[in-house]
C-alpha distance (Angstrom), angle and dihedral (degrees) to the residues before:
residue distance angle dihedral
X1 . . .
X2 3.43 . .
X3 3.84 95.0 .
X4 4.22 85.8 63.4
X5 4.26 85.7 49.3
X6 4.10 88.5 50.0
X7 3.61 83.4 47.7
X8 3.71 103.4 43.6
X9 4.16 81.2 46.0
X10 3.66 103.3 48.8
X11 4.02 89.0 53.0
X12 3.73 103.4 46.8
X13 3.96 79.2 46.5
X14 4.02 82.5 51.6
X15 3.64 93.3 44.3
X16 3.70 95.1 44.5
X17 3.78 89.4 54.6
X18 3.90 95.8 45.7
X19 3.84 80.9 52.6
X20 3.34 100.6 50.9
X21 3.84 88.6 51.8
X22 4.04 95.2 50.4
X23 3.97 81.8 55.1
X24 3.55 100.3 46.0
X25 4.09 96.2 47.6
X26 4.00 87.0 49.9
X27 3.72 88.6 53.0
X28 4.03 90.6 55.5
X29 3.51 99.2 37.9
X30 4.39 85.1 54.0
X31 4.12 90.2 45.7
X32 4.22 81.4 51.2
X33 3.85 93.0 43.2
X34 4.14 84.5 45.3
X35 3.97 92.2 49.3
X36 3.81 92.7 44.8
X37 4.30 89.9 48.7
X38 3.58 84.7 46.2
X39 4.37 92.2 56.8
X40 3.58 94.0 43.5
X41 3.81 93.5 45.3
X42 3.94 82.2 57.9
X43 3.76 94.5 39.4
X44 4.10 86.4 50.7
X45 3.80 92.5 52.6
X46 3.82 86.0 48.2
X47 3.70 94.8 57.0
X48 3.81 93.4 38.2
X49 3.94 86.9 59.6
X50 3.90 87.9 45.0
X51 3.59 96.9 52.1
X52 3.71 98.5 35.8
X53 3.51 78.2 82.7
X54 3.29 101.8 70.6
X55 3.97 99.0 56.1
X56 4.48 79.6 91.0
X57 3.63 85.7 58.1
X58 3.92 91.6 102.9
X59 4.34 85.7 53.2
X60 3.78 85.0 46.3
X61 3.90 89.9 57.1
X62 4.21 93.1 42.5
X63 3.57 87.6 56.1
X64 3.63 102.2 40.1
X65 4.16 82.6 49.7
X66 3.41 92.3 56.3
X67 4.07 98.3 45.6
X68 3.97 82.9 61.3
X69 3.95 98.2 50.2
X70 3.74 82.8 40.9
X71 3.55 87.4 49.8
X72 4.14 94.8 39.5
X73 3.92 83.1 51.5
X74 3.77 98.5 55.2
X75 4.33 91.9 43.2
X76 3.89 76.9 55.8
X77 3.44 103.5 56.5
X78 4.07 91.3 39.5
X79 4.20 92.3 49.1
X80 3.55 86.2 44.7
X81 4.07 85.1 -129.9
């Protein structure tokens, strides 16, 4: 009788333990999933302030539009065409 309570005893010890491992790996994988989320919600803002940038593109383009008819005008008036 007591062999079956030594059993019984030595696997809810091993089951405990197996457990308790499960548990402890899915706590380190989340803290490396959380430090990862955490770098790419910095490299995101990064990129957002990069590209934020860009919404003057289209005054860019007016201005560089009117540098070359500015610049058409003046080979004008020098050709004499």
């Amino acid at each position: 009788m007591s062999t079956g309570w030594t059993v019984g005893l030595v696997l809810g010890v091993l089951v405990i333990l197996i457990a308790a491992a499960i548990v402890i790996t899915i706590v380190r994988l989340a803290q490396r999933i959380a430090d990862q989320a955490r770098t790419a919600v910095g490299g995101v803002d990064v990129v957002r302030q990069q590209t934020t940038k860009l919404n003057d593109i289209g005054q860019i383009n007016d201005s560089g539009v009117r540098i070359l008819h500015s610049a058409r005008a003046l080979r004008k008036v020098a050709v004499g065409k």
